[in-house]
Backbone as ProteinMPNN parsed JSONL, in Angstrom:
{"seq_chain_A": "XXXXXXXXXXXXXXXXXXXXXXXXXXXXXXXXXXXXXXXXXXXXXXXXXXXXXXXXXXXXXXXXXXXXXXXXXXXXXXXXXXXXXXXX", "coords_chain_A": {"N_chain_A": [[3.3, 8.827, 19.101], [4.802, 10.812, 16.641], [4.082, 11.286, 13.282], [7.063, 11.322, 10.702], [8.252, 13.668, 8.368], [10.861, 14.366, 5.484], [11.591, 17.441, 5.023], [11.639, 17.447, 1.891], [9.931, 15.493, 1.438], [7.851, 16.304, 2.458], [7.007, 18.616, 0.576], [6.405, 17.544, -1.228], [4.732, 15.657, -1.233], [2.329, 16.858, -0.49], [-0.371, 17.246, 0.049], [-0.742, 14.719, 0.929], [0.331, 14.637, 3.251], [-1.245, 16.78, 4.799], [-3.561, 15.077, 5.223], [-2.813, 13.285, 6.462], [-2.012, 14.921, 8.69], [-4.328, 15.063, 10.26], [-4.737, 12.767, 11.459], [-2.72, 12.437, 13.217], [-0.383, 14.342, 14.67], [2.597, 15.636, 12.061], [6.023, 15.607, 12.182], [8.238, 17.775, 10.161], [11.508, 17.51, 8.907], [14.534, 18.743, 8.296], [17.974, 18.255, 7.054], [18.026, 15.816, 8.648], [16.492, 16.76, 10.853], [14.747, 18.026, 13.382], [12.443, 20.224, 12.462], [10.226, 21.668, 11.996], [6.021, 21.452, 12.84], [3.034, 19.633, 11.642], [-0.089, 20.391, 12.3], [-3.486, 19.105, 13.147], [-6.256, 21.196, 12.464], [-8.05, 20.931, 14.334], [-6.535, 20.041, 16.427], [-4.323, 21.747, 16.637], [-6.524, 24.077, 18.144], [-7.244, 22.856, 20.191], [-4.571, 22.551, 21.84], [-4.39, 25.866, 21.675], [-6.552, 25.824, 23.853], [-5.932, 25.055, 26.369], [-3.089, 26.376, 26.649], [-4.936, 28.308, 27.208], [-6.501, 27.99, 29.029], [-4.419, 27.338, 31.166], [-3.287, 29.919, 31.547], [-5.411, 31.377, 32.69], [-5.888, 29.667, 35.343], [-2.982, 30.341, 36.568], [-3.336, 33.604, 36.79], [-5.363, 33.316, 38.291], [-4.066, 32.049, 40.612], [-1.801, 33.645, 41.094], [-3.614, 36.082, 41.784], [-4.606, 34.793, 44.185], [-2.503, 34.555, 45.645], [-1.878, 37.424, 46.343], [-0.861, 38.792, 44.499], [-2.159, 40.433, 42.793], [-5.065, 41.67, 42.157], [-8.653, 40.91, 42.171], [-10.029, 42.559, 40.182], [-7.856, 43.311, 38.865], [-6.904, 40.997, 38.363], [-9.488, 40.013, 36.697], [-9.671, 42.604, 34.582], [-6.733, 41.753, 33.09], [-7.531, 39.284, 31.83], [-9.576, 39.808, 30.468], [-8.044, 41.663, 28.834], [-5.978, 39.085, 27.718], [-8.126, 37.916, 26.157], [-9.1, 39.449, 24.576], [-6.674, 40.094, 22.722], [-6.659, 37.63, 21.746], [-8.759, 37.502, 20.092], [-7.754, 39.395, 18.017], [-6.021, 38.124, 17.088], [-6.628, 36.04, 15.89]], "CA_chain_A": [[4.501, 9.157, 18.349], [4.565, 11.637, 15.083], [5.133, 11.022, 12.011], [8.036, 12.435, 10.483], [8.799, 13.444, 7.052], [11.694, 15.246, 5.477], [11.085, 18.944, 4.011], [11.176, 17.506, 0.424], [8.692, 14.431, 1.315], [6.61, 17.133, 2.843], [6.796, 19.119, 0.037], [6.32, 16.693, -2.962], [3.762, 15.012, -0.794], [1.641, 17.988, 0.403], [-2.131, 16.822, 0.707], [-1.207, 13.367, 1.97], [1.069, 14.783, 4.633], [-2.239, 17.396, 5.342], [-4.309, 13.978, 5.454], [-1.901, 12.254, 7.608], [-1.904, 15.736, 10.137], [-5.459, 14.989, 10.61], [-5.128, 11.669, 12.306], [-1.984, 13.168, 14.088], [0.674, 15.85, 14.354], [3.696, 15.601, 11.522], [7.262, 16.457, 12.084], [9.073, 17.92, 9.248], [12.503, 17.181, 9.229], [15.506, 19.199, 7.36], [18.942, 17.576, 7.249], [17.677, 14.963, 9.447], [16.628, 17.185, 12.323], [12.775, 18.64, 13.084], [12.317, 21.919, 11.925], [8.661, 22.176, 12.315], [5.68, 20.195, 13.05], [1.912, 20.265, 10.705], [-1.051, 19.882, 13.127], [-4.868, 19.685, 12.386], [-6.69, 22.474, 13.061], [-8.607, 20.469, 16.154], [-5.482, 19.493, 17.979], [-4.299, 23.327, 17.079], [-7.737, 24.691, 19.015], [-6.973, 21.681, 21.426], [-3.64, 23.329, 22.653], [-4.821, 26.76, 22.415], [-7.157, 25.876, 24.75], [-4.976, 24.313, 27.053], [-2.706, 27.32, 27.187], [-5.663, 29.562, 27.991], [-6.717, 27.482, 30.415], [-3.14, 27.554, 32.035], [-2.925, 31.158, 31.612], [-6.31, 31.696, 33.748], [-4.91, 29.395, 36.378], [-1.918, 31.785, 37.131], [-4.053, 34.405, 36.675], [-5.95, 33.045, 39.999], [-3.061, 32.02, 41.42], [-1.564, 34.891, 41.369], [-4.265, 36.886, 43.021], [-4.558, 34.184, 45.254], [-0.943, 35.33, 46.429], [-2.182, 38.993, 46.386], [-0.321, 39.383, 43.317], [-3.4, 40.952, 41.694], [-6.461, 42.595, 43.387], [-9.78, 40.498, 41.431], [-10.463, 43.699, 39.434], [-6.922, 43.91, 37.964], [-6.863, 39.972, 37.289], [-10.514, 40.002, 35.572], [-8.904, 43.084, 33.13], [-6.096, 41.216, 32.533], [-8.29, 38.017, 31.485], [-10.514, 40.285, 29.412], [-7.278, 41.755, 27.52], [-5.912, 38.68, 26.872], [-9.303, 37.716, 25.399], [-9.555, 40.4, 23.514], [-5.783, 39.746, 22.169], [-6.856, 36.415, 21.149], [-9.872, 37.958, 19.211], [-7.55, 40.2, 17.337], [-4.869, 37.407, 16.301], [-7.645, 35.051, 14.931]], "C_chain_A": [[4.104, 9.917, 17.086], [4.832, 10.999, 14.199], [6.184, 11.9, 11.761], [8.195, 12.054, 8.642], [9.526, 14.334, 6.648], [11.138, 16.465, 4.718], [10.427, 18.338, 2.406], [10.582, 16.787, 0.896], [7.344, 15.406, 1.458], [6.217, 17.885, 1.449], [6.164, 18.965, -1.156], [4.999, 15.91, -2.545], [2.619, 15.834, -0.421], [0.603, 17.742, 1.068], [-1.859, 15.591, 1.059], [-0.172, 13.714, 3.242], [-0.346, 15.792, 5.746], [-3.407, 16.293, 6.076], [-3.956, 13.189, 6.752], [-1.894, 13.2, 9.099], [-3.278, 15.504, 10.647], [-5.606, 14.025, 11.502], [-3.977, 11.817, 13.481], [-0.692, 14.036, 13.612], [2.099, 14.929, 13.463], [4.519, 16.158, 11.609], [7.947, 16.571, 10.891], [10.503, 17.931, 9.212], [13.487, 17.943, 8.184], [16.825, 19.015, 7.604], [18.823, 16.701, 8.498], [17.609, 15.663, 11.315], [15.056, 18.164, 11.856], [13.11, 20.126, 13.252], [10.985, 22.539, 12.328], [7.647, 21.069, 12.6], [3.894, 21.068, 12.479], [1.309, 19.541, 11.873], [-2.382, 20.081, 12.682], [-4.99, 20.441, 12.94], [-7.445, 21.995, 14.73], [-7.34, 20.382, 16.861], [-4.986, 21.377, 17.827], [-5.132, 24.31, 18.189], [-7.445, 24.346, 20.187], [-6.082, 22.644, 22.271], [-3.893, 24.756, 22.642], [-5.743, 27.019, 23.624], [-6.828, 25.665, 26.021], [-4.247, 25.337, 27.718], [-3.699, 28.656, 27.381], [-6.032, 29.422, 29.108], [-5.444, 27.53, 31.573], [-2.749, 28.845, 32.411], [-4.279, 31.62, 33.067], [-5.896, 31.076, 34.908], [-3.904, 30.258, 36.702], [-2.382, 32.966, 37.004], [-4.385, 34.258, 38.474], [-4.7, 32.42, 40.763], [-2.551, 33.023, 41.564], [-2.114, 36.178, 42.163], [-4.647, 35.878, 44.181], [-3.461, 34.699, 46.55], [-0.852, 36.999, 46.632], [-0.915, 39.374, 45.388], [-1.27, 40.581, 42.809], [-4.596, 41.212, 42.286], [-7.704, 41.505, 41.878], [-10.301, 41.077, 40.462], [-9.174, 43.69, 38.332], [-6.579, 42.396, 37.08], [-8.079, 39.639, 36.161], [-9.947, 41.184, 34.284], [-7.961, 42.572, 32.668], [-6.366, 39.758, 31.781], [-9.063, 38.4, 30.109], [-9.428, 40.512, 28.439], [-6.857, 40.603, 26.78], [-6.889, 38.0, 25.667], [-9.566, 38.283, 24.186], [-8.179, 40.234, 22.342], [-5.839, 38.436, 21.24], [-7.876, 36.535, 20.015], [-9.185, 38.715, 18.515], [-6.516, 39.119, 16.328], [-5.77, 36.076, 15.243], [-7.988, 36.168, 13.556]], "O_chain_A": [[3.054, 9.602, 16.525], [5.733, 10.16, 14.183], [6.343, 12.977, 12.336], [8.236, 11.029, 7.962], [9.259, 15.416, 7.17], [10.269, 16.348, 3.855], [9.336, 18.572, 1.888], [9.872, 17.672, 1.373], [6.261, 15.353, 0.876], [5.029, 17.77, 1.149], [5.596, 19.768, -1.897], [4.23, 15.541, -3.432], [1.769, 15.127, 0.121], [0.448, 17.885, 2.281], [-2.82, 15.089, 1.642], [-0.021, 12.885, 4.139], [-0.478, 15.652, 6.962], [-3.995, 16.515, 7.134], [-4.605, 12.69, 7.672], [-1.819, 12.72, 10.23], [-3.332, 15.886, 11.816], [-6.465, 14.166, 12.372], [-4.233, 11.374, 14.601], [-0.227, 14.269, 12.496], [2.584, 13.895, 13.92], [4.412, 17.336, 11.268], [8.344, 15.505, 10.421], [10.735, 18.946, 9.868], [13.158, 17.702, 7.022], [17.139, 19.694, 8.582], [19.619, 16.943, 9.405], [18.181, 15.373, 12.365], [14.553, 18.655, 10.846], [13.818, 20.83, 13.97], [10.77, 23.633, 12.849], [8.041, 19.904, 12.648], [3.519, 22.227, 12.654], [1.762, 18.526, 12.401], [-2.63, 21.028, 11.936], [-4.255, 20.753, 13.876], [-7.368, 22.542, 15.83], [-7.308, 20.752, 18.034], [-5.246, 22.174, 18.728], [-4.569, 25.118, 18.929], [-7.347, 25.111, 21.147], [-6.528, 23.375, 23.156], [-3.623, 25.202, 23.758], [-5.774, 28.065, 24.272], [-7.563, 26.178, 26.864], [-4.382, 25.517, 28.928], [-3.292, 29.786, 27.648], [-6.027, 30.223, 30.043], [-5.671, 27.763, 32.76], [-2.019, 29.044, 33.381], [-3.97, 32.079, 34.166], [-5.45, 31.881, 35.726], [-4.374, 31.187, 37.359], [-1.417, 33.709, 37.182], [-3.899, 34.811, 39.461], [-4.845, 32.621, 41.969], [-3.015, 33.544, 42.577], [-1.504, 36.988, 42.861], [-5.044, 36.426, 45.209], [-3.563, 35.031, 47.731], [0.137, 37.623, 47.018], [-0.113, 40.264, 45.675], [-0.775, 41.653, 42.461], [-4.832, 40.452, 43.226], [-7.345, 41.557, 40.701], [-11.045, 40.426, 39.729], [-9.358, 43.989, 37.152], [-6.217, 42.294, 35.908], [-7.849, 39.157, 35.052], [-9.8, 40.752, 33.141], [-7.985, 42.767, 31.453], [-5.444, 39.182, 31.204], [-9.191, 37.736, 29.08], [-9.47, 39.917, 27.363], [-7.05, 40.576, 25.565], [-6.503, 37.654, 24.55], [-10.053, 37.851, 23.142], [-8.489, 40.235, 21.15], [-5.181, 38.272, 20.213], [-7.848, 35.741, 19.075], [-10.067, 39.231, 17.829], [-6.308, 39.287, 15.127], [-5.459, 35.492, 14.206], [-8.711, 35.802, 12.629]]}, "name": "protein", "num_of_chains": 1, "seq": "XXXXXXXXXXXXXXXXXXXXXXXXXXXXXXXXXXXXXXXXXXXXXXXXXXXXXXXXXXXXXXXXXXXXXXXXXXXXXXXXXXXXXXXX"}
């Protein structure tokens, strides 16, 4: 389960809500409804990894289904690679 804290707790609280994202993800809450959510940077990496890994799966699935010839899914593996190296 998250924590949750409202915009102003988050705001007035800053480094112990950063403290608190470390041991797990915080929802921020604005008129009693989540707006956003603070994550450490590991569980951040965590789920990027996750959706790269999901993305390569349909990748090979996809040429599995002759979506994609092996040549056109390895360039499309490399771009998004390279996309991911430009947004870091």
């Amino acid at each position: 389960m998250y924590a949750r804290l409202s915009a102003r707790d988050a705001k007035n609280r800053f480094g112990q809500m950063l403290d608190l994202a470390q041991r797990e993800p915080v929802t921020i809450e604005k008129k009693g409804r989540p707006v956003a959510v603070v994550l450490s940077l590991r569980d951040y990496n965590h789920y990027e990894a996750l959706e790269d890994e999901l993305w390569a799966l349909k990748a090979m699935q996809a040429e599995k289904e002759d979506w994609l010839t092996e040549e056109e899914s390895a360039d499309f593996l490399a771009k998004l690679g390279e996309q991911e190296t430009q947004d870091e």
